[in-house]
C-alpha positions in Angstrom: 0.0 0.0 0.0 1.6 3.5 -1.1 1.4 6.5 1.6 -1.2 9.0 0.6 -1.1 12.8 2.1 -3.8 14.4 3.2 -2.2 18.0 3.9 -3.6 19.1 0.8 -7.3 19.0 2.5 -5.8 20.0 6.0 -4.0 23.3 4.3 -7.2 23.9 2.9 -9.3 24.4 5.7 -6.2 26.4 7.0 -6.6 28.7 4.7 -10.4 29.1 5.4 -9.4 29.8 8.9 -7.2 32.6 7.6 -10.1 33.8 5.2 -12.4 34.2 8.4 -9.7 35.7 10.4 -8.9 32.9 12.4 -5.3 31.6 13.0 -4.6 29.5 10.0 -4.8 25.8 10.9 -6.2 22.9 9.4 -6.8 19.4 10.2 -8.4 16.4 8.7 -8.8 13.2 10.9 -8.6 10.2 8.2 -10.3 6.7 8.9 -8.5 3.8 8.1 -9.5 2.8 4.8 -8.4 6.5 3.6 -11.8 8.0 4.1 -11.7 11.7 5.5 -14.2 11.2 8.5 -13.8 15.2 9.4 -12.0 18.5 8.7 -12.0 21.5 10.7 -10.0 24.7 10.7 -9.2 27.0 14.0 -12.6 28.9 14.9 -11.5 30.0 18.5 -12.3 33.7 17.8 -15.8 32.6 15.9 -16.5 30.4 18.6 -15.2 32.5 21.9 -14.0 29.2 23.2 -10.2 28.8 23.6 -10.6 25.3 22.9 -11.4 25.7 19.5 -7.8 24.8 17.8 -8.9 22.8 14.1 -7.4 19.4 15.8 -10.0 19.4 18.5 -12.7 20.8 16.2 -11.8 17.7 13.8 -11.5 15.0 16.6 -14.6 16.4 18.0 -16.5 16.0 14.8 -15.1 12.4 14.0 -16.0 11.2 17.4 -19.8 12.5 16.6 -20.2 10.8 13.3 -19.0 7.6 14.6 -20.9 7.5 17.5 -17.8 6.5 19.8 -15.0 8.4 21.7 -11.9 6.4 20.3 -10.4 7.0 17.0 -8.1 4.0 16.7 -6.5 3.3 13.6 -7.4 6.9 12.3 -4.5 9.4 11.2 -4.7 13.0 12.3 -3.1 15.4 9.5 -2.4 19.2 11.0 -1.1 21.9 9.6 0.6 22.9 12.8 2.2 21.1 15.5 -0.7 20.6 18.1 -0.2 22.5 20.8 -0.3 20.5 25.1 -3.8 20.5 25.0 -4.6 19.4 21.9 -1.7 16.3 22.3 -3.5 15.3 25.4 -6.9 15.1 23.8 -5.3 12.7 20.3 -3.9 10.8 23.0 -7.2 10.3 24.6 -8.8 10.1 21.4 -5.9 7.0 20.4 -5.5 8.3 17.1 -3.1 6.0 15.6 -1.0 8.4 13.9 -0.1 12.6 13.5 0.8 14.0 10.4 1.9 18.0 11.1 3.5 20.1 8.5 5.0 23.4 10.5 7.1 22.9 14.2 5.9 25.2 17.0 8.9 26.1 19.4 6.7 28.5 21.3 3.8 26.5 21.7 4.0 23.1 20.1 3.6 20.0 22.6 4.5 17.0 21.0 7.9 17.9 19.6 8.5 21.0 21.7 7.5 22.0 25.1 5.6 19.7 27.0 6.2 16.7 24.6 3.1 15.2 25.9 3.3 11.8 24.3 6.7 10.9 25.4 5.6 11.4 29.3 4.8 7.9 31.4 1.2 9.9 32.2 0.0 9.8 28.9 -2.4 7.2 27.8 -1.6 6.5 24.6 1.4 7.8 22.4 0.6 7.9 18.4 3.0 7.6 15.3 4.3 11.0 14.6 5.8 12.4 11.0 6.8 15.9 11.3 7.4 18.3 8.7 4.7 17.3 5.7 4.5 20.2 3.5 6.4 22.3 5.9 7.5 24.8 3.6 3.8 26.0 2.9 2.6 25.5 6.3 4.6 27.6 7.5 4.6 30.5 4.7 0.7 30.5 5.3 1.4 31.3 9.4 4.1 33.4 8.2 1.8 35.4 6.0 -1.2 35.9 8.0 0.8 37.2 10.9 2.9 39.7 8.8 -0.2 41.2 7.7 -2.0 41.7 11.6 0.8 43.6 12.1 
């Protein structure tokens, strides 16, 4: 079986984000037999609620169409790394495997900072491939920023 990216869909709903003034972030939780189950981009201003980072707006919205809280065997594709929180909620989640395209030294978790999955506390540690279309991940953070200010 050849590998198949899905940053393509996840950039897309980043770019959305940007277009509605959110933080641009995608992500797109993939089922295993390569079916996009749910795609979300960052809504926290939209949405008031701090929680509202695209990887928890995704897993929340697989979890909801397939009736059940654990997302085993599903990939997660991000266009950023997920930040502590959002770690702690894949791992809850047991998504099989993270896909993120741009690091996060300020306020990634699973690479940087808090590296979530590599603590004894946390539940369940997924696959993770960094850097996936990192160039245009990060040009479209890059971007949007350079233009607030």
């Amino acid at each position: 079986m050849s590998f198949r990216t899905y940053m393509p869909e996840a950039l897309d709903e980043a770019r959305a984000a940007a277009a509605r003034g959110e933080v641009p972030v995608g992500a797109v939780v993939v089922a295993p037999d390569g079916r996009i189950v749910a795609r979300a981009g960052n809504r926290t201003r939209e949405l008031s609620d701090p929680s509202a980072h695209a990887e928890m707006l995704a897993i929340r919205q697989a979890c909801a169409a397939l009736g059940q809280e654990r997302l085993a065997g599903h990939d997660l594709y991000v266009t950023l790394e997920p930040c502590a929180m959002c770690a702690g909620v894949i791992a809850a989640a047991r998504i099989a495997r993270v896909y993120f395209g741009a690091s996060d030294p300020k306020s990634g978790g699973v690479s940087h900072g808090a590296r979530v999955f590599d603590h004894p506390q946390a539940h369940h540690a997924p696959e993770v491939y960094e850097g996936l279309a990192e160039a245009e991940c990060a040009a479209l953070l890059r971007d949007f920023f350079r233009e607030k200010r």
